[in-house]
C-alpha positions as CSV (number, residue, x, y, z in Angstrom):
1,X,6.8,23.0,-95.0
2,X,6.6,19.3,-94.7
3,X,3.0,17.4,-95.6
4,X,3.0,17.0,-92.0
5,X,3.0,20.6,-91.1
6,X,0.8,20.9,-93.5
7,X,-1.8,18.8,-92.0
8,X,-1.7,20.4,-88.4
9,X,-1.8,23.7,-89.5
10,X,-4.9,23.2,-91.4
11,X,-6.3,21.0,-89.2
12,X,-5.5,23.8,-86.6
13,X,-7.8,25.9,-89.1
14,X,-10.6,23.9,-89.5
15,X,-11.0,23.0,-86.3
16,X,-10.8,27.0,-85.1
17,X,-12.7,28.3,-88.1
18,X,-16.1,29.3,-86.5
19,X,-17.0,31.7,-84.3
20,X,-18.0,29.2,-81.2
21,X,-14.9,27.5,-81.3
22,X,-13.3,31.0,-81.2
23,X,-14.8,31.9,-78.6
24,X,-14.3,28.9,-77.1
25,X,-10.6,28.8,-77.3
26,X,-11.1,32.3,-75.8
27,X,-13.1,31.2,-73.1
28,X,-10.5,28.6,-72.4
29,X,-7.4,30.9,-72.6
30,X,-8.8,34.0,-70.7
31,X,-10.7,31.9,-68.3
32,X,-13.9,33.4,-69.1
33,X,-17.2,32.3,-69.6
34,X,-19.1,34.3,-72.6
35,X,-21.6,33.0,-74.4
36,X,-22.6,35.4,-77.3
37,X,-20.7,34.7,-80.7
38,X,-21.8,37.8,-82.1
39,X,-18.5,39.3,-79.9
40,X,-15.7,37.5,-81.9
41,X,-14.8,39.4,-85.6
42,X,-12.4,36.7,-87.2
43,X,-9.2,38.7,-88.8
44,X,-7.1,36.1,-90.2
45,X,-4.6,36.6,-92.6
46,X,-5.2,34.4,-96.0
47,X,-2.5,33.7,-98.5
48,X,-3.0,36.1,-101.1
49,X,0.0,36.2,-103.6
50,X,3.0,33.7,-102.7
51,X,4.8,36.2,-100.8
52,X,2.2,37.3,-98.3
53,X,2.7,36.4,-95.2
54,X,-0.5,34.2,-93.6
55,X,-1.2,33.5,-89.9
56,X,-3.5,30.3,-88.0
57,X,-5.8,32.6,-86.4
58,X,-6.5,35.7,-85.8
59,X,-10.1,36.8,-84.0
60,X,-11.2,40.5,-82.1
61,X,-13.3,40.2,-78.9
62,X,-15.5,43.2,-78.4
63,X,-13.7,45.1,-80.7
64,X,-11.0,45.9,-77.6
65,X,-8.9,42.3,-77.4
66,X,-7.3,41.7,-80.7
67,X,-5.6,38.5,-80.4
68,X,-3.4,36.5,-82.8
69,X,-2.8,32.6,-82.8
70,X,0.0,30.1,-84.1
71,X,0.1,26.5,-83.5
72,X,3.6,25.6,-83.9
73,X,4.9,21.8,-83.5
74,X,8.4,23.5,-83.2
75,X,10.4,25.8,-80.8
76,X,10.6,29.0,-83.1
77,X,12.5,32.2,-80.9
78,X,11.7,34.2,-84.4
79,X,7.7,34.4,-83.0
80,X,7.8,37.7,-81.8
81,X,9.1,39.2,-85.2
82,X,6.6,36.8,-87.5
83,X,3.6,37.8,-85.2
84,X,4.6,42.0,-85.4
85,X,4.3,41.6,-89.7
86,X,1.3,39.7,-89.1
87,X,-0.4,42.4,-86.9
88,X,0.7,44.9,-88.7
89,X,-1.1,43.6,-91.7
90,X,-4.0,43.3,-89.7
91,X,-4.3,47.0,-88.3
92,X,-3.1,48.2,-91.9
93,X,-6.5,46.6,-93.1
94,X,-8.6,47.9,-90.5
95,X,-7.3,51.3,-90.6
96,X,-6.8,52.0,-94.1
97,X,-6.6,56.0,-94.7
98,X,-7.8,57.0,-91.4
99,X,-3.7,56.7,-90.5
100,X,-3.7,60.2,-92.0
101,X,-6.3,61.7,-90.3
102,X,-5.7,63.9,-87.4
103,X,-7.7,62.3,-84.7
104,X,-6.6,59.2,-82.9
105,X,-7.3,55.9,-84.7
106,X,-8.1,53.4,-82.0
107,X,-7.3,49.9,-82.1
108,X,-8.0,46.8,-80.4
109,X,-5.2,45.6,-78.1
110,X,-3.8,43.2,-79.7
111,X,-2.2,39.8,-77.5
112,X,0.1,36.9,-79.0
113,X,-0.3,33.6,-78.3
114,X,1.4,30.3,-79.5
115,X,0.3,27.4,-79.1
116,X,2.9,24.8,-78.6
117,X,2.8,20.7,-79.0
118,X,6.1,19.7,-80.3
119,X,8.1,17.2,-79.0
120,X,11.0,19.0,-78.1
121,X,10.7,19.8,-73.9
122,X,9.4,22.5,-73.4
123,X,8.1,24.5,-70.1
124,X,4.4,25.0,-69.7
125,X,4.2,28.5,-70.4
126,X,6.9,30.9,-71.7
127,X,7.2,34.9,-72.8
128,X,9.3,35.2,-75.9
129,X,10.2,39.0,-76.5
130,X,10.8,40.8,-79.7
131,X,13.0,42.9,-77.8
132,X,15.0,40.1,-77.6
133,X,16.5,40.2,-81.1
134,X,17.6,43.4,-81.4
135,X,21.2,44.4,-81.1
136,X,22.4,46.0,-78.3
137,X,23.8,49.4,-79.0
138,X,25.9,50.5,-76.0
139,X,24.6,50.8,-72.7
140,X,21.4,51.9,-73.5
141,X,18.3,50.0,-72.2
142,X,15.7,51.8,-74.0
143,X,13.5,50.4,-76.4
144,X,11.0,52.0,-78.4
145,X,9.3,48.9,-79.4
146,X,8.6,45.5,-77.9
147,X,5.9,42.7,-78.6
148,X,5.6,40.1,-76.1
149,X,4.4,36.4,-77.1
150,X,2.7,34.1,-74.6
151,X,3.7,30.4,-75.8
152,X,1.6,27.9,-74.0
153,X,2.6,24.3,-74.1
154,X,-0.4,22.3,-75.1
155,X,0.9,18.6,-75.6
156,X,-0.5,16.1,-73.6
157,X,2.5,13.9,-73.3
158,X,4.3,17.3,-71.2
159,X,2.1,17.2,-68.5
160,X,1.5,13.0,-67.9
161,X,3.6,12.0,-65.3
162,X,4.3,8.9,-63.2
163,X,0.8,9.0,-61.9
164,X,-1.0,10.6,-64.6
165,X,-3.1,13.1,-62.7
166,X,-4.9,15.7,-64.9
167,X,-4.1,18.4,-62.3
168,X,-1.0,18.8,-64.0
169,X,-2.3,19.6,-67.9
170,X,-2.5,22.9,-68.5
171,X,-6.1,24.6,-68.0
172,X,-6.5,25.4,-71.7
173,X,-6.4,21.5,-72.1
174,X,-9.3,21.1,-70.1
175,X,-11.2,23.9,-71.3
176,X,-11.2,23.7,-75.0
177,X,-12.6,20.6,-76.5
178,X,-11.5,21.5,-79.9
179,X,-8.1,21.9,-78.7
180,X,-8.5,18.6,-77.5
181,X,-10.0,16.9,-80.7
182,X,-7.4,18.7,-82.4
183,X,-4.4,17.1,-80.5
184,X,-5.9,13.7,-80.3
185,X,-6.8,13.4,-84.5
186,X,-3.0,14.9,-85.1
187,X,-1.4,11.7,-83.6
């Protein structure tokens, strides 16, 4: 990773590394308007040995919404299968041995989300699809397992145009002042 990605990433962190701004960045996503920290549970994956896998942000809402972050400066199509290890981390830690008990073992639904500011174009929202990368056996269509990653374009520069109307940024720009401070101190 270059000392560049380096800096975003854990600037990305910092900036995202409290509750209110979680919930904020909620807020801004979901269009929603809570007000009560005490509903975000922060579930990020830290480095632990070199080979563990470690993710920008990870928060629950309520205990129902589990949702996992990446702020990515490039186009990555791999997303979908980076985002399933992470979450599968995730629920391995939350569940523990209850996996082998005979009742159900709820979890939160979990939602992926990238957050995109590279310079490459890009459109201003895109689904990327695990399902996407597997081979196709046949002429079978079914899948047994897909996971579905919401990439959101958050870079100023893709939504200025000619007459540089703010209509055109992306709600989450407006909504999300640390997303803001985030992309303006990256420059």
């Amino acid at each position: 990773m270059t000392a560049n990605k380096k800096y975003k990433d854990s600037l990305f962190r910092h900036l995202f590394n409290t509750k209110s701004a979680q919930l904020e960045l909620y807020n801004a996503i979901y269009g929603t308007n809570y007000q009560d920290e005490s509903i975000i549970d922060t579930n990020t994956l830290l480095k632990m040995l070199f080979t563990s896998p470690e993710n920008d942000l990870a928060f629950s809402v309520n205990e129902k919404m589990l949702i996992l972050f990446e702020h990515q400066s490039t186009i990555n199509e791999n997303m979908p299968v980076r985002m399933l290890t992470y979450i599968t981390r995730i629920y391995e830690k939350r569940v523990g041995k209850k996996i082998y008990r005979k009742s159900l073992v709820k979890l939160p639904r979990p939602e992926f989300i990238v957050l995109y500011n590279g310079k490459e174009p890009f459109p201003k929202e895109k689904r990327l699809r695990l399902s996407d990368a597997f081979e196709k056996i046949g002429d079978s269509d079914l899948i047994s397992l897909d996971l579905i990653v919401r990439v959101i374009n958050i870079k100023p520069t893709f939504f200025m145009t000619s007459c540089h109307t703010s209509a055109l940024k992306h709600p989450v720009w407006h909504k999300s002042k640390a997303l803001r401070a985030q992309l303006l101190l990256q420059k």
